[in-house]
C-alpha positions as CSV (number, residue, x, y, z in Angstrom):
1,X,23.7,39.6,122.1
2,X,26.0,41.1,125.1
3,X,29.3,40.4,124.9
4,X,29.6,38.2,128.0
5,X,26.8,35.5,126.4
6,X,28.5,35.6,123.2
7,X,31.7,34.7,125.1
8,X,30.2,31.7,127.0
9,X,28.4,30.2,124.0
10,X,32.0,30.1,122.4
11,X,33.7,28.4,125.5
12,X,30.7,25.9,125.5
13,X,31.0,24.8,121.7
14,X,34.6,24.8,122.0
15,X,34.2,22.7,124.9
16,X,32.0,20.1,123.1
17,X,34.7,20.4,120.3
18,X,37.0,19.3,122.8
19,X,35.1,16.3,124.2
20,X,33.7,15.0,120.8
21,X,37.5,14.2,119.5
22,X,37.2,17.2,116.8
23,X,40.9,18.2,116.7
24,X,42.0,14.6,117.4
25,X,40.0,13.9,114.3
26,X,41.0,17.0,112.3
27,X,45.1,16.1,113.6
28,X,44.7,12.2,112.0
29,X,43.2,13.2,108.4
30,X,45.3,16.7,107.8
31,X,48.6,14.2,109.2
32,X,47.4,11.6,106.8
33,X,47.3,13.9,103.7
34,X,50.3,15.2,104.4
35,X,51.6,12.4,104.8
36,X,50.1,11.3,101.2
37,X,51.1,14.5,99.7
38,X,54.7,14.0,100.2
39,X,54.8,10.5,99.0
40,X,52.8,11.6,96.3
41,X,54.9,14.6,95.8
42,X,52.2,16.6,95.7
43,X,52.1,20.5,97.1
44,X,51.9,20.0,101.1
45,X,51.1,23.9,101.7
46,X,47.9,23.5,99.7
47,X,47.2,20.9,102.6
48,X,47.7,22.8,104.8
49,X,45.9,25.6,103.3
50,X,43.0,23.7,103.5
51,X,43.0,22.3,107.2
52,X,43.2,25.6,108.0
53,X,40.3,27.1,106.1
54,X,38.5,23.7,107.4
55,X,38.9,24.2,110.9
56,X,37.9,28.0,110.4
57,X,34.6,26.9,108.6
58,X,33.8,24.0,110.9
59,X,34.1,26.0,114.3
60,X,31.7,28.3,112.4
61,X,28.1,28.3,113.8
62,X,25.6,26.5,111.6
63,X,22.7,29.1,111.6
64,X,20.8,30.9,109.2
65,X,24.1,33.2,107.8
66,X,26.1,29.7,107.5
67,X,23.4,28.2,105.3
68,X,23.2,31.3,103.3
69,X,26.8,30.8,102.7
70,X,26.8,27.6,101.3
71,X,24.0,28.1,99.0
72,X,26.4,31.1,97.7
73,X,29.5,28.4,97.5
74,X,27.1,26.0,96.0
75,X,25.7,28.6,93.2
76,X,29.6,29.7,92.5
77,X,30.8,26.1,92.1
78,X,27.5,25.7,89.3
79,X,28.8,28.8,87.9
80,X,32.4,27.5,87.6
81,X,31.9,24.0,86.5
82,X,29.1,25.5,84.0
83,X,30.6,24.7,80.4
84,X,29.3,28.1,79.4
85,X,31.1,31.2,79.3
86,X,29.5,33.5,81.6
87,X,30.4,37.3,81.3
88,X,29.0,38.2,84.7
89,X,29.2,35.7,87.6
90,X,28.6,38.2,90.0
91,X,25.0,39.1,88.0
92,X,23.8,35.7,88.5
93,X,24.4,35.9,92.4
94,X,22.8,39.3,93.3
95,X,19.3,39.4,94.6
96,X,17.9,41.9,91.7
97,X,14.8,43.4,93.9
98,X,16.9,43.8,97.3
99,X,19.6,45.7,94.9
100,X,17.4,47.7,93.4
101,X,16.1,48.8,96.8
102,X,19.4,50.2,97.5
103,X,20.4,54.1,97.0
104,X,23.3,54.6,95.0
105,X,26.6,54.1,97.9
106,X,24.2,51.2,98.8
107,X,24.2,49.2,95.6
108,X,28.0,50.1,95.7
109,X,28.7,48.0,98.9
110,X,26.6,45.5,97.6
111,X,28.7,44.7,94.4
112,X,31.8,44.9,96.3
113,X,30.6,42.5,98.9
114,X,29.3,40.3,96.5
115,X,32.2,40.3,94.8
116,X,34.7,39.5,97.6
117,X,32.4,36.8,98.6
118,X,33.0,35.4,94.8
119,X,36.9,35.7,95.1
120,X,36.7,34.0,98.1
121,X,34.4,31.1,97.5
122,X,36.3,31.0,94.2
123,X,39.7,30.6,95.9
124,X,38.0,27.6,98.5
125,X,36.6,26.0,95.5
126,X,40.0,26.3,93.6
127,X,41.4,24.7,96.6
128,X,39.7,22.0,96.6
129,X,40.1,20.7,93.2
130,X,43.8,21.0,93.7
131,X,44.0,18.7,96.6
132,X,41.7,16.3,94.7
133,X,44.0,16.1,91.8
């Protein structure tokens, strides 16, 4: 997609953001919890934290990629709620034929990649539990 198109689909959504009360809406609840954190004494960073990783997720475009995303998040939370000690998380969320496709530097990108989308998801789910409890 040319630069120029890319640019104008961004001004339009945030433009919609802007008219459909999202970051009046975002403003009240983060305010709220902070607000709640401190009277519960509760770590107000970690609200912050999240707001922040919230908006960045939410302004992201719900397409094909975003949904392959949260089937990943999805199959790492299973993973980390699973009872079960599991020696290799990162085994159970590789695609086995499209890996074995791969050359050798090839299946080596993949495991990292895989791998810093694990520590990642990881950290979000972490995140949320903590402002839970």
């Amino acid at each position: 997609m040319p630069l120029g198109n890319e640019l104008k689909l961004k001004a339009k959504s945030a433009k919609q953001r802007l008219k459909s009360g999202f970051w009046n809406n975002v403003n009240r609840k983060r305010q709220a919890e902070i607000l709640e954190a401190q009277n519960n004494g509760k770590n107000v960073q970690k609200v912050k934290d999240y707001y922040s990783s919230y908006i960045i997720e939410s302004i992201k475009a719900k397409d094909s990629f975003q949904a392959e995303e949260d089937l990943f998040l999805q199959k790492v939370r299973e993973i980390i709620e699973n009872e079960e000690y599991i020696n290799n998380p990162l085994k159970l969320l590789m695609n086995d034929e499209y890996l074995e496709s791969l050359d050798y530097g090839g299946k080596q990108r993949y495991i990292l990649e895989i791998s810093e989308k694990y520590r990642k998801a990881r950290e979000k789910i972490e995140l949320e539990k903590a402002l839970v409890q």
